[in-house]
C-alpha positions in Angstrom: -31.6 -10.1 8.6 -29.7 -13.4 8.6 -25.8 -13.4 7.8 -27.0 -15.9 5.0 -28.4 -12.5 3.3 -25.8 -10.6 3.9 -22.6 -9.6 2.1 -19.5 -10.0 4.2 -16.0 -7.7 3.5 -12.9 -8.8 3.6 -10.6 -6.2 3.4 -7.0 -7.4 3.5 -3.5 -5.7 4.5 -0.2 -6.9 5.2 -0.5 -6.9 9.4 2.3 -5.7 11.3 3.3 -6.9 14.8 1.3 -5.7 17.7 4.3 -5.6 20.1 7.6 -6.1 20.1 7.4 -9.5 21.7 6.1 -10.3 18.2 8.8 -8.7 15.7 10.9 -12.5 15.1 7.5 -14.4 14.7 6.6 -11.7 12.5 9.8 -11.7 10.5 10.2 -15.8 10.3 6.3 -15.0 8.7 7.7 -12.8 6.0 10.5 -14.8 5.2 8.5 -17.5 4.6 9.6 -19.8 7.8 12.8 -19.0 8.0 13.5 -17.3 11.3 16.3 -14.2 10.9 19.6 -14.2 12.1 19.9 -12.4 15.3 21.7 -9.6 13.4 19.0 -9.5 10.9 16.2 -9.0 13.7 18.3 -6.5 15.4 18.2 -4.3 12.1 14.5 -4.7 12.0 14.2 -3.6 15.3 16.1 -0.9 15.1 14.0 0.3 12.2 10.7 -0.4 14.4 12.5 1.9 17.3 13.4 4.7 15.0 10.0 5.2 14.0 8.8 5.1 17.7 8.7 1.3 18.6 6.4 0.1 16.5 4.3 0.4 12.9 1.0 2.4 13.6 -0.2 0.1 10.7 -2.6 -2.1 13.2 -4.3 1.2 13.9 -4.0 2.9 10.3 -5.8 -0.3 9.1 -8.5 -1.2 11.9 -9.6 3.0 10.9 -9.5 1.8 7.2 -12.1 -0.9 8.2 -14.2 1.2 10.5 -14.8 4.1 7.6 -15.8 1.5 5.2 -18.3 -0.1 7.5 -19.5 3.4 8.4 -20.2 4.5 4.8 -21.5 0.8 3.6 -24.1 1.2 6.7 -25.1 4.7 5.5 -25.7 3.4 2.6 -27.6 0.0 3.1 -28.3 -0.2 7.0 -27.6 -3.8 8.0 -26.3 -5.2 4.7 -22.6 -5.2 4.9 -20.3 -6.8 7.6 -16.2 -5.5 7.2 -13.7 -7.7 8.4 -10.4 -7.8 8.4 -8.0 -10.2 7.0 -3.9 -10.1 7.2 -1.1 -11.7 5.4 1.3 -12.3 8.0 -0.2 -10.9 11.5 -3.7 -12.1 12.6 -6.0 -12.4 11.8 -4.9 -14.3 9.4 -6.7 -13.9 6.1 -7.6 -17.9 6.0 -9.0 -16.8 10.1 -10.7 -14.0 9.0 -12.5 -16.5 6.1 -13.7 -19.1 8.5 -14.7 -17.0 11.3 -17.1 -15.2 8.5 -18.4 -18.5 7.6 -19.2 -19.6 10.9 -20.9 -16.6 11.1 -23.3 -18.0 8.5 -22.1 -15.8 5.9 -22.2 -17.0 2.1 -21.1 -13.8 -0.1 -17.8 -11.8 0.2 -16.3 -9.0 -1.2 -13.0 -9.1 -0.7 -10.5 -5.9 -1.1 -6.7 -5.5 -0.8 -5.5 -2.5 1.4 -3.4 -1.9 -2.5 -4.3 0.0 -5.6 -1.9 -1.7 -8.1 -2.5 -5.4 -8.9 0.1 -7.9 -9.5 0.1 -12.1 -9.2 3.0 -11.6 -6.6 0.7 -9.3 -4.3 -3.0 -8.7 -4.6 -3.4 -11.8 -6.4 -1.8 -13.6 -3.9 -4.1 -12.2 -1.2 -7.3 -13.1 -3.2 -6.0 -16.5 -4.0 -5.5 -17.3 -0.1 -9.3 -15.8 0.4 -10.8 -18.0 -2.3 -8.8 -21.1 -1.4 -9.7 -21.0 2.2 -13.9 -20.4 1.5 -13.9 -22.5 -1.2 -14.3 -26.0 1.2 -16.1 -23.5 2.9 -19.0 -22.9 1.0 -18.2 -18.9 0.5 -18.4 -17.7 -2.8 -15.4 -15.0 -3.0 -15.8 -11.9 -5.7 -12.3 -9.8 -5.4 -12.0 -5.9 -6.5 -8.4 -6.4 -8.2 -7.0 -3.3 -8.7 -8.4 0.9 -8.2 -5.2 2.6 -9.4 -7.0 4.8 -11.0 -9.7 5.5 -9.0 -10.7 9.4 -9.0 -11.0 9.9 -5.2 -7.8 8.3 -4.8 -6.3 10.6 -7.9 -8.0 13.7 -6.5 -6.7 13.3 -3.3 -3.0 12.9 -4.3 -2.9 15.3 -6.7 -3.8 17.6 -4.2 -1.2 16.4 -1.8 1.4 17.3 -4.4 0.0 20.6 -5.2 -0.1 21.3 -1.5 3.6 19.9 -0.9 4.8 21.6 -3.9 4.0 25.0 -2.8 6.8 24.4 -0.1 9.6 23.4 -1.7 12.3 24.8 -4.3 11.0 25.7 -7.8 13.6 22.9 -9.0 11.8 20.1 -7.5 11.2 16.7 -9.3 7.6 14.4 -7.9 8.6 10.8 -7.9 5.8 8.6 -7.7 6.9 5.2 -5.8 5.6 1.8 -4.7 7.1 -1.4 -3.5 9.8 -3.1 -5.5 9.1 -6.3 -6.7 10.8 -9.3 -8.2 11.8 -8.7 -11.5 10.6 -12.1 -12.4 7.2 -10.7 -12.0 7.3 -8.5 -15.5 7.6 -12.4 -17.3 4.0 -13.3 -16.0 1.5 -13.8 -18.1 -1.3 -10.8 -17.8 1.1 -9.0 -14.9 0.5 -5.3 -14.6 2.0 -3.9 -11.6 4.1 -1.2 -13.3 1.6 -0.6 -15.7 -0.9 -0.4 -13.1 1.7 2.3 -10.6 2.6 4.1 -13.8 -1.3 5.0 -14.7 -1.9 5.9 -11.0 1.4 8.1 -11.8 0.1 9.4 -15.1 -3.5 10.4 -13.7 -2.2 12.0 -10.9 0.5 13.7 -12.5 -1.9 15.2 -14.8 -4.5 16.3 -12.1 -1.9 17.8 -9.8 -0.4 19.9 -13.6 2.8 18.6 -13.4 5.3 18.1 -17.2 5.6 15.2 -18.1 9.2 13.6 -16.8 10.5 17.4 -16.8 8.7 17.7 -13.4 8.2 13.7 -12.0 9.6 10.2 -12.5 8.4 6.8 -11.0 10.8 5.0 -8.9 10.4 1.5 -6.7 11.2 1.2 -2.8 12.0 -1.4 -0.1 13.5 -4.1 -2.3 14.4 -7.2 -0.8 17.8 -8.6 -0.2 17.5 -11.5 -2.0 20.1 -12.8 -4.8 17.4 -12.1 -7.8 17.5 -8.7 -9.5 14.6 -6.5 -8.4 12.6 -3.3 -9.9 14.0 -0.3 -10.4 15.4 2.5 -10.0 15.4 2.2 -6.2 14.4 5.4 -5.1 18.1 6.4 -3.3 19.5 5.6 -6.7 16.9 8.3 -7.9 18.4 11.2 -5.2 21.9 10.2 -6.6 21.2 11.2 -9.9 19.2 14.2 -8.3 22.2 15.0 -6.7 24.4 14.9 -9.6 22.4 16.9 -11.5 22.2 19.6 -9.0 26.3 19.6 -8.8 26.1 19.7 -12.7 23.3 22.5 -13.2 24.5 24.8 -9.8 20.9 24.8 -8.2 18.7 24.1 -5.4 17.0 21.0 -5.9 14.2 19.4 -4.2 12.5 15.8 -4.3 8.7 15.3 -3.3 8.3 11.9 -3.1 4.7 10.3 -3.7 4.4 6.9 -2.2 1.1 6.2 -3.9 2.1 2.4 -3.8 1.2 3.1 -0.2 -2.8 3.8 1.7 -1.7 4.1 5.2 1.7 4.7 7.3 3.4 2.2 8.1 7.6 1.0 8.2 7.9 1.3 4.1 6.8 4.7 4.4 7.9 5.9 8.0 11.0 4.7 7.8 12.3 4.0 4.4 11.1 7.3 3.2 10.7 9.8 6.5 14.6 8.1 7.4 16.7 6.6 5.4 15.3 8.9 2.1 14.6 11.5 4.0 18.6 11.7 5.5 20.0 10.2 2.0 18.6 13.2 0.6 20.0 15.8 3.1 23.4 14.5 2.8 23.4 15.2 -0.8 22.1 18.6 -0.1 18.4 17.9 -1.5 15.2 19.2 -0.1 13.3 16.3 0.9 9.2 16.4 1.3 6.6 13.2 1.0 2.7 13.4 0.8 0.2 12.1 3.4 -1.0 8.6 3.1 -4.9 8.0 2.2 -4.9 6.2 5.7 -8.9 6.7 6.3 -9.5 9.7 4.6 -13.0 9.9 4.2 -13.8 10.8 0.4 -11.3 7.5 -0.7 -12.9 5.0 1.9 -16.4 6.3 0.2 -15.3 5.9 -3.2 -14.1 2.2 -2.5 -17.3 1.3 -0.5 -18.9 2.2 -3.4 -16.7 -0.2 -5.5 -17.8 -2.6 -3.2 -21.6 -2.2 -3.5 -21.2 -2.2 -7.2 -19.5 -5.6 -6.9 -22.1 -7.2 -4.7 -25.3 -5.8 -6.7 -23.0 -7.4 -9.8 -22.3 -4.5 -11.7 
């Protein structure tokens, strides 16, 4: 079977560095060209060492790739090629494009490592995939968001009922994902929050949990930039844990559900595992997160099967 016949997959993550010899390269990437000061790089590094040197992301996101190709060739032996594609590490999303067209392929199904769409994140990472095969002569088709997908509901639900069982009786679930701009809520046809409240919603109600009584949303690993960004920022959401504890006189506890999240990586091993994780403590707060999806196997099937449905057109 010739690649021609074929339908290529591009699924797409944020890359990481692959050793520390990389970190400023990959920071000057993030901030858009702008290399960090040397105090700024130090803190980055810092963060890298406290989690063990380095992001396991490369490895989270290579096993993402391998479980989809495993169930796609399950299920249509010698169809499907998965590739990967990366927004600032390579390969490079436009790399990952050309080297699939130089393979002779024609069709791709391209899918972001995210299950909330917004213009400022998924969209851009399908806009770079369509630009770059467009001279190309690759027709793109993009799977834009699967917040609600039930695998991907099961599966955290069921993390919080697990986690749950652990911790104080006065325990709130607060269901996170990265902070954006808040410029983002005036684009036309944005959804983000919409999208990371459903996912919050559907869980919620799978894992049994009251409304509000028992979980909030919060945002995570703003930015520091001068605009104002979405919130509350989830150590603003252990303050007001905390003062409600002092106020009430009782054990509280905080399980925090990073379901803006599929696989480990700084955001979660260090932002929430760290700096969360000890912001909590110091205000006297149990402090518990659920397991990433990473490649567990029953949410990899359910999005190969998004894919498949996408390539025979449904």
């Amino acid at each position: 079977m010739s690649n021609s016949s074929r339908t290529a997959v591009l699924l797409m993550a944020y890359g990481t560095p692959r050793h520390s010899s990389e970190i400023a390269a990959y920071y000057t990437d993030i901030r858009r060209g702008r290399p960090p000061t040397d105090e700024q790089l130090a803190e980055l590094t810092a963060r890298y060492e406290a989690i063990g040197g380095l992001s396991p992301l490369v490895a989270r996101t290579e096993a993402q790739r391998d479980a989809l190709q495993s169930v796609l060739d399950a299920a249509a032996p010698g169809q499907y090629h998965v590739a990967l594609g990366l927004k600032h590490a390579e390969p490079r999303i436009e790399t990952a494009v050309s080297t699939l067209a130089g393979e002779g392929f024609r069709r791709v199904v391209a899918l972001v490592a995210a299950p909330h769409y917004s213009a400022l994140s998924v969209g851009e990472y399908l806009a770079r995939a369509k630009a770059a095969a467009k001279p190309l002569g690759v027709e793109v088709t993009g799977i834009e968001s699967w917040a609600t997908e039930p695998a991907f509901v099961q599966f955290t639900a069921a993390q919080v009922r697990a986690q749950l069982a652990t911790m104080p009786k006065n325990t709130k679930v607060v269901f996170t994902a990265h902070s954006l701009p808040r410029r983002v809520l005036t684009i036309e046809g944005e959804r983000y929050a919409d999208e990371v409240r459903a996912t919050a919603v559907a869980v919620a109600a799978a894992a049994g949990l009251n409304d509000w009584s028992q979980w909030a949303t919060a945002w995570q690993s703003a930015s520091r930039t001068p605009e104002p960004w979405l919130g509350p920022d989830i150590l603003q959401v252990i303050d007001e844990l905390s003062d409600a504890e002092n106020h009430a006189n009782q054990t509280r506890g905080i399980l925090v559900c990073a379901v803006g999240f599929v696989a480990d990586h700084l955001e979660v091993l260090y932002d929430l595992d760290v700096r969360a994780a000890t912001h909590a403590a110091d205000h006297g707060i149990s402090f518990a997160r659920t397991a990433c999806v990473n490649d567990d196997p029953t949410v990899m099937a359910a999005l190969a099967a998004r894919v498949t449905a996408v390539a025979d057109g449904q």
